[in-house]
N, C-alpha and C positions, 0 to 999 in steps of 0.2 A: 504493500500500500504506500510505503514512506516509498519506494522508488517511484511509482506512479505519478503524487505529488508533484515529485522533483522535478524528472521530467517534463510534465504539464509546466510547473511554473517555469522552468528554462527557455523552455516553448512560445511562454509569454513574453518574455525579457526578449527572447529572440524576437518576436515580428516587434518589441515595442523599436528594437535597435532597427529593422529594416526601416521601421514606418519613420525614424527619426533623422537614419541616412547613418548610421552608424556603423561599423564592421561589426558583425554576432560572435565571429567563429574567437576572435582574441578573449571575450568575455566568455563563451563555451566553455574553449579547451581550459581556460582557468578555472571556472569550476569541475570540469570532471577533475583536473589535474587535484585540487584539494578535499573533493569524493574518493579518490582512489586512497588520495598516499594519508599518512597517520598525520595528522595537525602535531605541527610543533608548539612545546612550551615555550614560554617567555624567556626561559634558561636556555633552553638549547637554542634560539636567535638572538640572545645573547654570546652566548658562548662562541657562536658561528662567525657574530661581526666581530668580536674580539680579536680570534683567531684570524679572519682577516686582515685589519690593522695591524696585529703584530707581524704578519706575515709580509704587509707592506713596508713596514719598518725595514725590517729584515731583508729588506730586497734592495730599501733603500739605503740603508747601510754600507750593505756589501758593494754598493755599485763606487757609492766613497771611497771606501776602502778602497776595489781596484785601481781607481782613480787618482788615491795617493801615492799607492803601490806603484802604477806604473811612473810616475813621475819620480821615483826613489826613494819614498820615504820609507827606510829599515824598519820601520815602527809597525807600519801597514803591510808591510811583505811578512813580517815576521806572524802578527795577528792572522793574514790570513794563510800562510803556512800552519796554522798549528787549527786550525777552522778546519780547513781542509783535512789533516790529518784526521784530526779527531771523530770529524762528520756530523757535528753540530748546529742546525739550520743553514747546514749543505750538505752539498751529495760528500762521502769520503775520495778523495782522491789521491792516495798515495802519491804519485806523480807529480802532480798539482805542487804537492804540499814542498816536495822536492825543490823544486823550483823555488819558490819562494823562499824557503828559508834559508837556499843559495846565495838569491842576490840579496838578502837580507847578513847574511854572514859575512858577504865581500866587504861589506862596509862595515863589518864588526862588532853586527851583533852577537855576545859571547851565548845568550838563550838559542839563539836558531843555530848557533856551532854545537851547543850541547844536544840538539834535536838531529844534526844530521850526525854524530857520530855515535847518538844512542836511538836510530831508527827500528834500529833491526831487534832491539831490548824490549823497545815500547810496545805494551800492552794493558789491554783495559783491565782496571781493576775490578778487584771479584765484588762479591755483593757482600762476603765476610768481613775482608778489607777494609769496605766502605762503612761496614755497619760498626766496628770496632773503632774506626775512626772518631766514627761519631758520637758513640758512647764515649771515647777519652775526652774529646775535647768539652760534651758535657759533663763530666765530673772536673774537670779544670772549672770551667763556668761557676757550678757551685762550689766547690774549694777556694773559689777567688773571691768568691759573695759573700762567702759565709762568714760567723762573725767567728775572734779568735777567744780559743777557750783558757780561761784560766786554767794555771797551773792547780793542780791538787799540793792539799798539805799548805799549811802555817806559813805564809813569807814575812820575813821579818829582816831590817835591816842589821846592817854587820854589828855594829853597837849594841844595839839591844839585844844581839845572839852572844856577844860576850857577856854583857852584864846575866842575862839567863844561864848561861857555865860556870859563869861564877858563883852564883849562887846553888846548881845543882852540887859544884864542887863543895861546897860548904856547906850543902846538909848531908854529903857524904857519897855520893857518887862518884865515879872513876871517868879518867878520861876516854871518850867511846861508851863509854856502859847507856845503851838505847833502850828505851822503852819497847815494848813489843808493839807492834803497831793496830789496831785494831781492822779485824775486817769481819766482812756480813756474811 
């Protein structure tokens, strides 16, 4: 029944677009096109333009970069030598990356000399690696936040720890001779 509707009212819309001088078929194929396929949420056309911008970003970017690259700058060759390597919103290009961080080394950059002579070492870290990494340097985090603890046990300055031995020596205690310490 709900197909029937539909179509009737399409039907409508249709001769309203002849009677008006309209083109039907672009308003047609747009609604079947949004009959067929599953309606997006407001999240996933967001998501969508996002990823597009970023994606323009990233395209604009890179085209800087070559742009400084080709002109010399070590800085740019080097960035996208190690882009390319890695295959990081680009394709991997071993080759590519070669290049680059060639003409980036002629002029002495010492990071793209340590890429082309440890090419052949390089490889992506594991998931273990990465996950242990992570956990160290969060416990550095809180180790560094955290507040510091008092020592345990009586502090008492040097003065006042003689006048206290003197006095233990003189109700008859030996030098060293400690109290047993109490614990729970």
């Amino acid at each position: 029944m709900n197909t029937v509707l539909l179509i009737a009212c399409i039907g409508i819309i249709t001769g309203s677009f002849i009677f008006l001088g309209l083109s039907p078929m672009t308003f047609t194929d747009a609604v079947f096109v949004r009959i067929m396929n599953k309606p997006k949420s407001l999240r996933d056309e967001i998501n969508e333009t996002t990823h597009r911008k970023k994606r323009s970003y990233m395209e604009a970017a890179q085209r800087y970069l070559i742009a400084a690259a080709q002109q010399g700058n070590q800085y740019a060759q080097y960035l996208l030598g190690k882009l390319n390597l890695m295959g990081k919103d680009v394709p991997k290009d071993k080759a590519a990356a070669v290049r680059w961080f060639t003409l980036s080394a002629t002029q002495g950059n010492i990071y793209a000399q340590f890429f082309l002579d440890n090419m052949d070492n390089f490889k992506e870290p594991s998931l273990l690696l990465s996950g242990t990494r992570l956990l160290h340097h969060l416990s550095r985090v809180f180790s560094d936040n955290m507040p510091l603890l008092k020592p345990l046990g009586l502090q008492i300055d040097r003065k006042r720890r003689l006048k206290l031995n003197e006095k233990k020596r003189a109700a008859g205690h030996a030098r060293g001779d400690h109290e047993s310490a109490m614990s729970l």
